[in-house]
C-alpha positions as CSV (number, residue, x, y, z in Angstrom):
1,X,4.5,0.2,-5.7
2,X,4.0,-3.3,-4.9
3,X,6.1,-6.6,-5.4
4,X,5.9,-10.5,-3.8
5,X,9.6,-11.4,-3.2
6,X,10.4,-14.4,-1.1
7,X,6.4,-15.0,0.3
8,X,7.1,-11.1,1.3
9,X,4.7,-8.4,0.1
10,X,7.3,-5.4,-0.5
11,X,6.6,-2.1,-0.9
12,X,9.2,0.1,-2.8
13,X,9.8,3.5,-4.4
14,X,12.1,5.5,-6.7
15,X,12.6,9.3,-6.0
16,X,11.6,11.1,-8.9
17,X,10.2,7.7,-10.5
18,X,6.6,7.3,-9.2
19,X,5.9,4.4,-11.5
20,X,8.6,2.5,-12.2
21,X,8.8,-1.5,-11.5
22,X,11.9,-3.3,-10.4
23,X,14.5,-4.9,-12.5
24,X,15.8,-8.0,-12.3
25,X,19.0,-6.8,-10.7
26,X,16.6,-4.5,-7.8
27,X,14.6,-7.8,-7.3
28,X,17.9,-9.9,-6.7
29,X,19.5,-7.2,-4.3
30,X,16.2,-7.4,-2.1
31,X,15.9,-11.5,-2.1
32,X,19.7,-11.1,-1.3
33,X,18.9,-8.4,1.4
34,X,15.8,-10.4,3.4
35,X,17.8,-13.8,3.0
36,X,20.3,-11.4,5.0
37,X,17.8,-10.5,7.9
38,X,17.4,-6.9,6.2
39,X,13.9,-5.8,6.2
40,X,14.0,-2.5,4.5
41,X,16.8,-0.8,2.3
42,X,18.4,1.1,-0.4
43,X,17.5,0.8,-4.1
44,X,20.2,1.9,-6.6
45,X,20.4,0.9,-9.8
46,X,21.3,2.2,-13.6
47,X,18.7,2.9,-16.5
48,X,20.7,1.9,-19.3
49,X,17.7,2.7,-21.3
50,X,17.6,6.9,-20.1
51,X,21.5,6.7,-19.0
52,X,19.9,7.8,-15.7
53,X,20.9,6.7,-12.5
54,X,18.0,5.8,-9.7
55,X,17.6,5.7,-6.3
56,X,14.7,4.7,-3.8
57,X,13.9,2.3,-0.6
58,X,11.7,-0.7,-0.4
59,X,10.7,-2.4,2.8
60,X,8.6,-5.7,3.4
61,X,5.3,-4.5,4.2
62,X,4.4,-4.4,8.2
63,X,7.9,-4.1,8.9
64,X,9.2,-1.2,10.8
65,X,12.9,0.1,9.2
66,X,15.6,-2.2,11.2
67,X,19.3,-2.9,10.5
68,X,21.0,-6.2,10.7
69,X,21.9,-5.7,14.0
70,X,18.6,-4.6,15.7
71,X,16.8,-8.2,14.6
């Protein structure tokens, strides 16, 4: 799936979840993440709604995985 976050396209995905769109809280923790030089990471989050914990990635689209310390 698709999201613009911070004039970013970013592309992310939840195992098991094929369709589900970010929360608020996942869109936060990415701003947070590319304001931090990241661009590509972990999603995990809580579905208070199915008790259900998730888990995924998302990345900016172009971008190659990269830590903070390889910018």
């Amino acid at each position: 799936m698709k999201a613009n976050i911070l004039f970013h396209e970013v592309e992310y995905w939840f195992n098991n979840h094929q369709n589900r769109e970010l929360s608020g809280i996942d869109e936060e923790h990415i701003r947070y993440m590319i304001n931090e030089g990241y661009s590509s990471g972990e999603l995990s989050s809580h579905d208070p709604e199915t008790d259900e914990d998730l888990s995924g990635w998302w990345q900016i689209k172009g971008f190659e995985t990269q830590t903070k310390g390889e910018k």
